[in-house]
KOLVEX-848677 format. One record per atom (N, C-alpha, C): residue number from 1; residue in three letters; z, y, x. Coordinates in nm, 2 decimals. Each point is the difference from the previous one (the first is absolute). Example, Ala and Ser with C-alpha at 12.3 -4.5 7.8 and 13.67 -1.06 7.14 Angstrom:
residues 2
1:ALA:0.78:-0.57:1.32
1:ALA:0.00:0.12:-0.09
1:ALA:0.00:0.12:0.09
2:SER:-0.07:0.11:-0.04
2:SER:0.00:0.11:0.09
2:SER:0.08:0.11:-0.08
This chain:
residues 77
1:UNK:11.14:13.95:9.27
1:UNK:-0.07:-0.10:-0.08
1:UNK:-0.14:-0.02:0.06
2:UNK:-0.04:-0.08:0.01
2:UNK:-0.12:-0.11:0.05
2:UNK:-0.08:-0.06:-0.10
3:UNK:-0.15:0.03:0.00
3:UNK:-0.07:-0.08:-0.12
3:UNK:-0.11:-0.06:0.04
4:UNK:-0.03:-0.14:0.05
4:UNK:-0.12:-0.04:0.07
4:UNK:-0.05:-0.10:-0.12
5:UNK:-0.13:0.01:-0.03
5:UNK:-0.08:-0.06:-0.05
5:UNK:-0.09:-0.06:0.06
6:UNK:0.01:-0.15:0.00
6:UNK:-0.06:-0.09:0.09
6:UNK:-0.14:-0.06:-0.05
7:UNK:-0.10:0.06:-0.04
7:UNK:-0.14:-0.03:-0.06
7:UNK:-0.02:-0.17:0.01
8:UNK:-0.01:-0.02:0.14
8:UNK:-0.06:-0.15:0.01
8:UNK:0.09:-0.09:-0.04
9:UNK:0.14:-0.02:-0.07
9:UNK:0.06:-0.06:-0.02
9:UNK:0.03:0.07:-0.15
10:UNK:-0.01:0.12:-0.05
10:UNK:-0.01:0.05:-0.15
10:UNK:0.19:0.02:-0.02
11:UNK:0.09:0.05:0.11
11:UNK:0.12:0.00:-0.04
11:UNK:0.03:0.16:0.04
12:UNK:0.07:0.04:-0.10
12:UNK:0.06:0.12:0.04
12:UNK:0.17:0.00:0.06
13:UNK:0.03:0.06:0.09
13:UNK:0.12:0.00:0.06
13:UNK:0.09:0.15:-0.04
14:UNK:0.11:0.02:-0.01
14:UNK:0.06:0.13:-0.03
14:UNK:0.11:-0.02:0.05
15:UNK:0.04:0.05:0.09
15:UNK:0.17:-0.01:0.10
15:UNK:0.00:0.12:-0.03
16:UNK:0.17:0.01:-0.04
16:UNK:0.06:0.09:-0.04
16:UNK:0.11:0.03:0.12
17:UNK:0.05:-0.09:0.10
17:UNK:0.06:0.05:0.14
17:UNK:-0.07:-0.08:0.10
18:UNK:0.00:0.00:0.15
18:UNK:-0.03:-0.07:0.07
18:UNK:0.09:-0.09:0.06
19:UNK:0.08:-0.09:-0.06
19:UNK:0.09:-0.10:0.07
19:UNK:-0.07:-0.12:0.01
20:UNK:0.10:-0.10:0.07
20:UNK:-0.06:-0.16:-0.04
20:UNK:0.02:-0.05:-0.15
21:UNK:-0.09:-0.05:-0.03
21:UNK:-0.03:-0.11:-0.13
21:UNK:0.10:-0.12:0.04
22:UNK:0.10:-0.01:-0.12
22:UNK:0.05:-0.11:0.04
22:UNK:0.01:-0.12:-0.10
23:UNK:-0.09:0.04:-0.13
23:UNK:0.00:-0.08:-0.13
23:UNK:-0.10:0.03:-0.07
24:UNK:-0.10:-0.07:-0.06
24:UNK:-0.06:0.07:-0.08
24:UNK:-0.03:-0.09:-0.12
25:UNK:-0.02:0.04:-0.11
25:UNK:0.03:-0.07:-0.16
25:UNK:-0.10:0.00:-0.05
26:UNK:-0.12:-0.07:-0.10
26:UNK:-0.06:0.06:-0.10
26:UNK:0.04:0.00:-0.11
27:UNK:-0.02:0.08:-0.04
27:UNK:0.09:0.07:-0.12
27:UNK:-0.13:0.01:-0.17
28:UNK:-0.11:-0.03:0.03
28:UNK:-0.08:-0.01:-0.03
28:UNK:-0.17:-0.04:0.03
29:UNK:-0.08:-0.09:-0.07
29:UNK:-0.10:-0.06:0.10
29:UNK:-0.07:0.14:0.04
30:UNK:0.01:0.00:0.18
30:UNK:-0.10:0.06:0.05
30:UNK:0.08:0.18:0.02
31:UNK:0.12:0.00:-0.04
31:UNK:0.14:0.09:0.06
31:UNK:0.08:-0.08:0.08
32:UNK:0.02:0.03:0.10
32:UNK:0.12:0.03:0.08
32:UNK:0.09:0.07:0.05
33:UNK:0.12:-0.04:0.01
33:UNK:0.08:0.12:0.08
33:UNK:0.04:-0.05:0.11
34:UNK:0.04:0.08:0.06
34:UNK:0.08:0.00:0.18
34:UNK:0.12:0.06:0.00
35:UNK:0.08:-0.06:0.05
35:UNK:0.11:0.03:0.03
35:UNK:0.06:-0.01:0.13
36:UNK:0.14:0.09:0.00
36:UNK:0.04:0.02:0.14
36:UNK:0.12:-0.10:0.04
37:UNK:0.04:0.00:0.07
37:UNK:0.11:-0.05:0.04
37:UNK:0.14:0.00:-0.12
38:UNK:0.03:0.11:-0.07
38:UNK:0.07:0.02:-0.10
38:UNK:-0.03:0.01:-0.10
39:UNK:-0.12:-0.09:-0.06
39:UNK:-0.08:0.00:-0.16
39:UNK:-0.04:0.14:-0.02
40:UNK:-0.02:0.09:0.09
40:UNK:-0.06:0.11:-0.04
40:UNK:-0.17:-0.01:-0.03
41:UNK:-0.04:0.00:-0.12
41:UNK:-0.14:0.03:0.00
41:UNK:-0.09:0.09:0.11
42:UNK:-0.05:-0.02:0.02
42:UNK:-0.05:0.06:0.13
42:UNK:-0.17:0.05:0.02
43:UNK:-0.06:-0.12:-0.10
43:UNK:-0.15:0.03:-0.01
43:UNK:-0.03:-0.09:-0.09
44:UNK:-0.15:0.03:-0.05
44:UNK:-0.06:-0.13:-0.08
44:UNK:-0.17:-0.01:0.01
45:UNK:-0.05:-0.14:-0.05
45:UNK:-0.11:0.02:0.05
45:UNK:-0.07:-0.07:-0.13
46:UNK:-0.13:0.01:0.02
46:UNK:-0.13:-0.04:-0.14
46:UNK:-0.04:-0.07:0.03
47:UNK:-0.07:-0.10:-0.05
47:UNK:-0.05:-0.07:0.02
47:UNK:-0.17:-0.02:-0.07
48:UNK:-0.08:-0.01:0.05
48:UNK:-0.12:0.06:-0.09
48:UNK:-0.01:0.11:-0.06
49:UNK:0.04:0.12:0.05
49:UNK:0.03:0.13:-0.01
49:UNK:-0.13:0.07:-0.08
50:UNK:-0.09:-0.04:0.07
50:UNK:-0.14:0.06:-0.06
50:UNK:0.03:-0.06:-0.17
51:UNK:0.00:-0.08:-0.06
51:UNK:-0.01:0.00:-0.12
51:UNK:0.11:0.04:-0.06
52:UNK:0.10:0.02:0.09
52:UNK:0.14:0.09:-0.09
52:UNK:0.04:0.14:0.01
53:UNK:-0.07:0.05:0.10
53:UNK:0.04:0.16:0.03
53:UNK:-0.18:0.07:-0.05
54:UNK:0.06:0.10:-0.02
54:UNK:-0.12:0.09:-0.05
54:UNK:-0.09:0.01:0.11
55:UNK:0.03:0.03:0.14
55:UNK:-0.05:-0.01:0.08
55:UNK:0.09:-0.01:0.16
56:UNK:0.00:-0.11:0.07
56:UNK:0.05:0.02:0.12
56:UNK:-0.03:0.09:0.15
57:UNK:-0.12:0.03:-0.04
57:UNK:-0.01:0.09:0.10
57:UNK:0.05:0.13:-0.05
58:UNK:0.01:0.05:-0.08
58:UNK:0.06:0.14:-0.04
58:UNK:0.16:0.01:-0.05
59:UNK:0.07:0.11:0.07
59:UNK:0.12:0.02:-0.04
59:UNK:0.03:0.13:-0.05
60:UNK:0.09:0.00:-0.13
60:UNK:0.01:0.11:-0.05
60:UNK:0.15:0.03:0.05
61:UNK:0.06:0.11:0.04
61:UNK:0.12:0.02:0.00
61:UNK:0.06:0.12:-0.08
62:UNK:0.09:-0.02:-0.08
62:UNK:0.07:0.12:-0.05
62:UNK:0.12:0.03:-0.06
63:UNK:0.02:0.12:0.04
63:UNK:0.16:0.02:0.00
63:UNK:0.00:0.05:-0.16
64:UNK:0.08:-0.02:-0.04
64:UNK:0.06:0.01:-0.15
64:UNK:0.08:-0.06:-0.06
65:UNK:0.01:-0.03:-0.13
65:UNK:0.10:-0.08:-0.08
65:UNK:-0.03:-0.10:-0.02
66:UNK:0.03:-0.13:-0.02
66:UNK:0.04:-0.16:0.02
66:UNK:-0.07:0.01:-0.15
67:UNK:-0.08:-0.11:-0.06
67:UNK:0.04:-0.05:-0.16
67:UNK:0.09:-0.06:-0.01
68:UNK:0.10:0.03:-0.10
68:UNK:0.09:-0.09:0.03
68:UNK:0.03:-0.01:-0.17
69:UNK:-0.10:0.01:-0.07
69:UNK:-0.06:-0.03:-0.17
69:UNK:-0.06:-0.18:0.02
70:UNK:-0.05:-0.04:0.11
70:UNK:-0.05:-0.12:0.01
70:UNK:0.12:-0.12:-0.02
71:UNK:-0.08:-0.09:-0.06
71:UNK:0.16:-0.11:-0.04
71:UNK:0.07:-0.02:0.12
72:UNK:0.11:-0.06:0.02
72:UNK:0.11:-0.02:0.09
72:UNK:0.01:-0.15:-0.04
73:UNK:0.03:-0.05:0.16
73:UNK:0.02:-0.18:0.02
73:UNK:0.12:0.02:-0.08
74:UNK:0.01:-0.09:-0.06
74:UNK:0.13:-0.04:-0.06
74:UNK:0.12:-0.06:0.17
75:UNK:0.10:0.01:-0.02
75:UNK:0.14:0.01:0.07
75:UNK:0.03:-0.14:-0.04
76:UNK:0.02:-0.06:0.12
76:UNK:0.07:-0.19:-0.01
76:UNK:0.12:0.03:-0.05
77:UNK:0.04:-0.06:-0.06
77:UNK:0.17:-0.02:-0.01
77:UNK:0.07:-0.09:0.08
């Protein structure tokens, strides 16, 4: 995984493999995703990151248990 935060432009990047980008969606203003050749999500990126992440120059990493108490997207039918 790969996390470049791009200051002069205010976007954060997060690749999760290193393949080619062959699609990418916004999925919400100022979210996107990347995708691979076979719709595999692959990375996503911020857009004006500074007013949405606590802070982009700092990463916390840690291994433990998921929340998984936080609501869930509802499932298309």
């Amino acid at each position: 995984m790969k996390i470049i935060y791009d200051a002069d432009k205010d976007i954060l990047q997060i690749t999760f493999i290193e393949v080619t980008v062959e699609e990418t969606a916004q999925i919400a203003p100022g979210l996107i995703l990347d995708y691979d050749i076979d719709g595999n999500t692959i990375g996503l990126e911020i857009a004006k990151a500074s007013t949405k992440v606590d802070s982009p120059y700092a990463i916390s990493y840690l291994v433990g248990a998921a929340n998984v108490d936080k609501p869930r997207p509802k499932e298309k039918e």
